[in-house]
TORMAR-14151 format. One record per residue (C-alpha): x, y, z. Coordinates in nm, 2 decimals, decimal comma. Example, Ala and Ser with C-alpha at 12.3 -4.5 7.8 and 13.67 -1.06 7.14 Angstrom:
# residues 2
<<1,23; -0,45; 0,78>>,
<<1,37; -0,11; 0,71>>,
This chain:
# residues 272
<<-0,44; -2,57; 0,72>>,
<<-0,10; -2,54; 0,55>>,
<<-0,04; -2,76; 0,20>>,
<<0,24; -2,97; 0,36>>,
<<0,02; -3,11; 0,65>>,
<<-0,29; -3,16; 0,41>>,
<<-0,07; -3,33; 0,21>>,
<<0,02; -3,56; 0,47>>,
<<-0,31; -3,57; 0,61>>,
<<-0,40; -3,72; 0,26>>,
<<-0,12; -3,95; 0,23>>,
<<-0,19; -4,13; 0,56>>,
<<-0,55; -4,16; 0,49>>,
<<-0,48; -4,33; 0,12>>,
<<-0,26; -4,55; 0,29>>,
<<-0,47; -4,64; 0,55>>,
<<-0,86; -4,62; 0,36>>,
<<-0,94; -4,97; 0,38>>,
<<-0,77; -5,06; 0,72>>,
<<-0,92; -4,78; 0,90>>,
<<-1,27; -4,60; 1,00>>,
<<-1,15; -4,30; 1,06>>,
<<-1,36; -4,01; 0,88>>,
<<-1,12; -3,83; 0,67>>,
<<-1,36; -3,66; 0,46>>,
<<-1,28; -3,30; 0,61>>,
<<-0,90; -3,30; 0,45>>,
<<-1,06; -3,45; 0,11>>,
<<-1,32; -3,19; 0,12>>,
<<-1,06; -2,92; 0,17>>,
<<-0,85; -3,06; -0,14>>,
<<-1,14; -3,06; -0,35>>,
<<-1,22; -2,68; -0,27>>,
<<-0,80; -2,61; -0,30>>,
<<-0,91; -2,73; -0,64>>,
<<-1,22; -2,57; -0,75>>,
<<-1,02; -2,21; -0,70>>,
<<-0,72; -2,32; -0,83>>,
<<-0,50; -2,33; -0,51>>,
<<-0,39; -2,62; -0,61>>,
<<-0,31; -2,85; -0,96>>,
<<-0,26; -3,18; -1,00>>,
<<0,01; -3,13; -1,16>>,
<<0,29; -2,83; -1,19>>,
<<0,55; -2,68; -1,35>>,
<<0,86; -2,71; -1,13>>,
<<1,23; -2,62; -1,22>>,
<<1,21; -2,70; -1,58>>,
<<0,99; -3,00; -1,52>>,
<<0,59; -3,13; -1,49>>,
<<0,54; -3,30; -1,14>>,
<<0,24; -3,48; -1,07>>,
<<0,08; -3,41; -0,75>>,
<<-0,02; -3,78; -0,62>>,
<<-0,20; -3,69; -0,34>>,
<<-0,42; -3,43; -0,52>>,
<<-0,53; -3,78; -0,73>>,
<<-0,56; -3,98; -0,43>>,
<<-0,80; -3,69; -0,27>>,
<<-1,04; -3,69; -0,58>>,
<<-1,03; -4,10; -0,57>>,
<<-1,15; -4,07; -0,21>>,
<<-1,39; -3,77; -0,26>>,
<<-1,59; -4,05; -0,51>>,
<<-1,59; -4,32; -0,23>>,
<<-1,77; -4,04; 0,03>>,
<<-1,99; -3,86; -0,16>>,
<<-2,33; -3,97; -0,24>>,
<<-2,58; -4,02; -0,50>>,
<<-2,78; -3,71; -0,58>>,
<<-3,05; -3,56; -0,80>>,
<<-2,92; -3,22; -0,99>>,
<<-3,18; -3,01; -1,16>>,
<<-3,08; -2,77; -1,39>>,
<<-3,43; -2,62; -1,56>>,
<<-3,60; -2,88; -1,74>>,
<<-3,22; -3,09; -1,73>>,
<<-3,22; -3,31; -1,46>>,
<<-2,87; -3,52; -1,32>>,
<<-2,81; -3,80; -1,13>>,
<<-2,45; -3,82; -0,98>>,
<<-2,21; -3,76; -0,69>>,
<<-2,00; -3,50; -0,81>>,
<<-2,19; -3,14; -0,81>>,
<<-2,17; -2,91; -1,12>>,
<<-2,00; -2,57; -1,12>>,
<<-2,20; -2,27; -1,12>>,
<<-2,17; -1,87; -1,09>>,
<<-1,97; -1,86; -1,43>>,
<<-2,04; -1,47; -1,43>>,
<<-1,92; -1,34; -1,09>>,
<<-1,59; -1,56; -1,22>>,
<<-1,59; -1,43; -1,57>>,
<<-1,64; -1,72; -1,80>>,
<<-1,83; -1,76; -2,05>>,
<<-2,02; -2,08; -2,08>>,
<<-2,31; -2,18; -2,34>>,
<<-2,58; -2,46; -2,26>>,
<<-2,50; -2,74; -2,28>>,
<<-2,17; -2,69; -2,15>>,
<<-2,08; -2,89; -1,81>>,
<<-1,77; -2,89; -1,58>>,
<<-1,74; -3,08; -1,28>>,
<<-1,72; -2,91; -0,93>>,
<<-1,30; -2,97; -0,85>>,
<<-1,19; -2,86; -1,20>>,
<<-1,07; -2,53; -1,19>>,
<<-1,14; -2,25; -1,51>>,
<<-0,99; -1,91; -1,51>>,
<<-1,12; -1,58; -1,61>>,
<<-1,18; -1,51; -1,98>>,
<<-1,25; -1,92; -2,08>>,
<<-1,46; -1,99; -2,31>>,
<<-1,68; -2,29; -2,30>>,
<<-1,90; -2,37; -2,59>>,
<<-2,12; -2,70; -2,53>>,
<<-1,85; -2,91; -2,40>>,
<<-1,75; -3,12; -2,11>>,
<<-1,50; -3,04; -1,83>>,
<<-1,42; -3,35; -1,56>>,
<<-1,29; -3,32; -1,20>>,
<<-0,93; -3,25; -1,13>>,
<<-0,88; -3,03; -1,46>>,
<<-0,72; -2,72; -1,48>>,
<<-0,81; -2,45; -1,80>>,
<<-0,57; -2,11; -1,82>>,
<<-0,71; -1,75; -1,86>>,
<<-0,85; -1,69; -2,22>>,
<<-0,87; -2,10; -2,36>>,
<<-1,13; -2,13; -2,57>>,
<<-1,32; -2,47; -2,57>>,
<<-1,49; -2,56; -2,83>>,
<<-1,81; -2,77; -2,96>>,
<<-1,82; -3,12; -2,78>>,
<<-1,46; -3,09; -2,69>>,
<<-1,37; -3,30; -2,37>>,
<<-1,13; -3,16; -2,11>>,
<<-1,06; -3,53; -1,91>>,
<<-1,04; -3,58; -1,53>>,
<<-0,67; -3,38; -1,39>>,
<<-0,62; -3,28; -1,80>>,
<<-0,39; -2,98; -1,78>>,
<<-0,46; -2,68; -2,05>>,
<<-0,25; -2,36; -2,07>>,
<<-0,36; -1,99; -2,12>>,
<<-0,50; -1,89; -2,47>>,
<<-0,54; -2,23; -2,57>>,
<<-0,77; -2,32; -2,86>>,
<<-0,92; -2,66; -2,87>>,
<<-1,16; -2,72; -3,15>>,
<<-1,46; -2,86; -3,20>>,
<<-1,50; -3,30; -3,14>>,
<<-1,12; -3,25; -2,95>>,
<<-1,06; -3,54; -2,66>>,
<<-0,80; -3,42; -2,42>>,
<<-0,82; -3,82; -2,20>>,
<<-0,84; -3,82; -1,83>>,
<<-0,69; -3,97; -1,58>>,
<<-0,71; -4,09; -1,20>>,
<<-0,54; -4,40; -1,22>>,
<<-0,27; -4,53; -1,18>>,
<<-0,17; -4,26; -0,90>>,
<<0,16; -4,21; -1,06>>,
<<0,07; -4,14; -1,36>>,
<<0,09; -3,81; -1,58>>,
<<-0,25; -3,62; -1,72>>,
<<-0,27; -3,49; -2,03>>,
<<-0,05; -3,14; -2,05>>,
<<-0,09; -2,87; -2,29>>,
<<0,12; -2,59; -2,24>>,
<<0,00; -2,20; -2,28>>,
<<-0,05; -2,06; -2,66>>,
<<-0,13; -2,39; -2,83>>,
<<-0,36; -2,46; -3,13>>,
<<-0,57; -2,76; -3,14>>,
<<-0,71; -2,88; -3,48>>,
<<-1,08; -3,04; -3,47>>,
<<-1,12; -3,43; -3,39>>,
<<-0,77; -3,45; -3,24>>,
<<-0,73; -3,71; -2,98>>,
<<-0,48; -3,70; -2,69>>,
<<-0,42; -3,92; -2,40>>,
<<-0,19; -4,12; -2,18>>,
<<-0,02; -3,83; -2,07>>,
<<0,12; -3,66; -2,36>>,
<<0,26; -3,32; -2,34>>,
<<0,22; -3,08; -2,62>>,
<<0,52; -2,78; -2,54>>,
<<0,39; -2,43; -2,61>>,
<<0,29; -2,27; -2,93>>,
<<0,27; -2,58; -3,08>>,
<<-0,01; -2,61; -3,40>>,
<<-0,17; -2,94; -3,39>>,
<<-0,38; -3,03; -3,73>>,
<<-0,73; -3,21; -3,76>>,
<<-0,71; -3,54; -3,69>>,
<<-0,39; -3,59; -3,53>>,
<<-0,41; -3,90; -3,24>>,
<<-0,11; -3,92; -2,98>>,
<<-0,11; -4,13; -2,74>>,
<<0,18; -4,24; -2,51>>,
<<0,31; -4,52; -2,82>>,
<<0,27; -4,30; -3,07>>,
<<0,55; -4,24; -3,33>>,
<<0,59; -3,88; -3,39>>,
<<0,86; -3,87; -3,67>>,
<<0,96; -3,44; -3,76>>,
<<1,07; -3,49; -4,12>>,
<<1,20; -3,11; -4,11>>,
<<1,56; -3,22; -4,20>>,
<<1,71; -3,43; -4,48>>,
<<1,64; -3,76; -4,17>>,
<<1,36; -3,81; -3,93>>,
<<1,39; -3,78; -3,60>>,
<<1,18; -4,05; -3,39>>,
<<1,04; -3,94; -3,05>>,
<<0,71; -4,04; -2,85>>,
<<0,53; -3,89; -2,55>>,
<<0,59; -3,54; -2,63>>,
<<0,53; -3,19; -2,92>>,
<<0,81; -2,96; -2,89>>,
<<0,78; -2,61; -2,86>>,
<<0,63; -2,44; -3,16>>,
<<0,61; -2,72; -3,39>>,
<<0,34; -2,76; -3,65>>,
<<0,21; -3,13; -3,68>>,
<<-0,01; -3,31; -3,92>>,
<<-0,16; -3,71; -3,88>>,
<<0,05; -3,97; -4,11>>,
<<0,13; -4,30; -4,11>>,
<<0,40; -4,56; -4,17>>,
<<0,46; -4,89; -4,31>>,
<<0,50; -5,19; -3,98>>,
<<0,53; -5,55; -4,05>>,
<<0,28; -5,83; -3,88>>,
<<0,27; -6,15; -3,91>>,
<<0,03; -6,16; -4,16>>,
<<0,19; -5,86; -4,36>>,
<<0,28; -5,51; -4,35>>,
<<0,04; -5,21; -4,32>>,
<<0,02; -4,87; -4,24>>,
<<-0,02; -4,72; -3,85>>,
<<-0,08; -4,39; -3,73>>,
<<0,15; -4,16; -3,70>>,
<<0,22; -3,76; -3,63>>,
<<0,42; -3,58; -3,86>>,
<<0,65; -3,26; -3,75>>,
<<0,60; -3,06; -4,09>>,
<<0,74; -2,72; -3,96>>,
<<0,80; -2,46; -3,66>>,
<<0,56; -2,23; -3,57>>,
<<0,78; -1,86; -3,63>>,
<<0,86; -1,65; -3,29>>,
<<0,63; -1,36; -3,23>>,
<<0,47; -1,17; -2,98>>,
<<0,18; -1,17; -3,15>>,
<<0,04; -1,48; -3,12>>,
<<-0,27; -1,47; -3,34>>,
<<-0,01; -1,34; -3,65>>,
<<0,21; -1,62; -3,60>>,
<<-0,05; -1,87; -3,57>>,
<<-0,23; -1,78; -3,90>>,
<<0,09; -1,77; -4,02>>,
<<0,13; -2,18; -3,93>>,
<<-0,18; -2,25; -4,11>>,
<<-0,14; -2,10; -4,47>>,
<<0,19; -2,18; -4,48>>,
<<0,14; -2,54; -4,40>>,
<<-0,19; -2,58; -4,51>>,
<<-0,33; -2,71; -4,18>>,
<<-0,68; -2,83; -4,17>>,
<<-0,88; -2,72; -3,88>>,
């Protein structure tokens, strides 16, 4: 079946779920499969842009409703759920270590790493990312090639609403340990993200590079090194410091990525 008519095959049946009987679980099914090999991301680079793919999320929704309750048994680990669990790491070349889990409909390429961790449906993980201990890759979270997120990282997930934007981390990134990033933040390529640093869709990110800052929210531009801060808001029952990101820096052009990276680090003293 080609993409445009399963699209629309999808489309009608969201639209239609709770008015109608008819079994559309053969299109979902196919989406869902799309999705475990990577046929298909919920959301894609397209002239210059991100674009989320609403009826990929509308699939997974409706892949929940028709699947059932099942026992999983995995040696002496036994699951309960409706979603089955990926398997034949090796003949795809990824290397996983127990107790590392990712959902059947996320897709990982060759040359991933996975220490103990936790992948959810709809993801997508580029060639050579490494994630580390208890990191979380959320539901539709989108992570580039030769990405390193360390250990106690939460990338947030994200089904509903329909419309809205997953988690995006573009290729070459650096991920410090106990970062948090949700509501659909995008961090540009090469950027170097210190431990601790939380951005969420409110967040201020001030860069303090230049002699004023420059306020933005939503987004890390390409190659930027950032560090968790705060700054001074008034309430009503005084003023106190909020989170923040700080832009310290710019992560030097290289084709070698590891150089440049290490680079970032000593130079800014960036805590892992």
């Amino acid at each position: 079946m080609k993409i445009d008519q399963l699209k629309l095959d999808i489309e009608i049946a969201w639209k239609n779920r709770k008015e109608s009987s008819t079994d559309n679980s053969s299109s979902v099914i196919h989406v869902m499969d799309l999705l475990e090999k990577g046929t298909i991301r919920v959301s894609e680079f397209v002239n210059g842009k991100w674009r989320v793919n609403e009826w990929i999320k509308q699939a997974i929704i409706m892949y929940f409703s028709i699947m059932k309750m099942n026992v999983v048994e995995l040696g002496p680990l036994e699951f309960y759920d409706k979603i089955p669990i990926k398997n034949k790491f090796k003949d795809k070349g990824i290397r996983v270590v127990p107790p590392a889990v990712a959902r059947y409909g996320s897709y990982i390429s060759h040359g991933v790493i996975l220490m103990p961790s936790y992948v959810n449906i709809g993801a997508y993980i580029g060639e050579k990312t490494m994630v580390d201990t208890w990191a979380t890759v959320g539901s539709c979270a989108q992570v580039g090639s030769r990405v390193h997120i360390s250990g106690g990282v939460g990338i947030g997930g994200v089904l509903e609403p329909i419309q809205a934007s997953p988690v995006i981390i573009e290729d070459d990134v650096f991920i410090g340990s106990r970062c948090i990033l949700v509501e659909g933040v995008l961090i540009e390529r090469e950027a170097v993200l210190g431990a601790n640093v939380v951005l969420t869709a409110s967040t201020k990110i001030f860069d303090v590079t230049n002699d004023k800052p420059v306020d933005r929210k939503g987004f890390i531009p390409k190659s930027s090194v950032v560090i968790p801060g705060s700054f001074p808001k008034k309430f009503p029952s005084g003023i106190y410091h909020v989170p923040c990101a700080l832009i310290i820096g710019k992560r030097k052009d290289s084709t070698n990525k590891k150089t440049s990276l290490n680079e970032a680090l000593r130079t800014h003293n960036i805590v892992l």
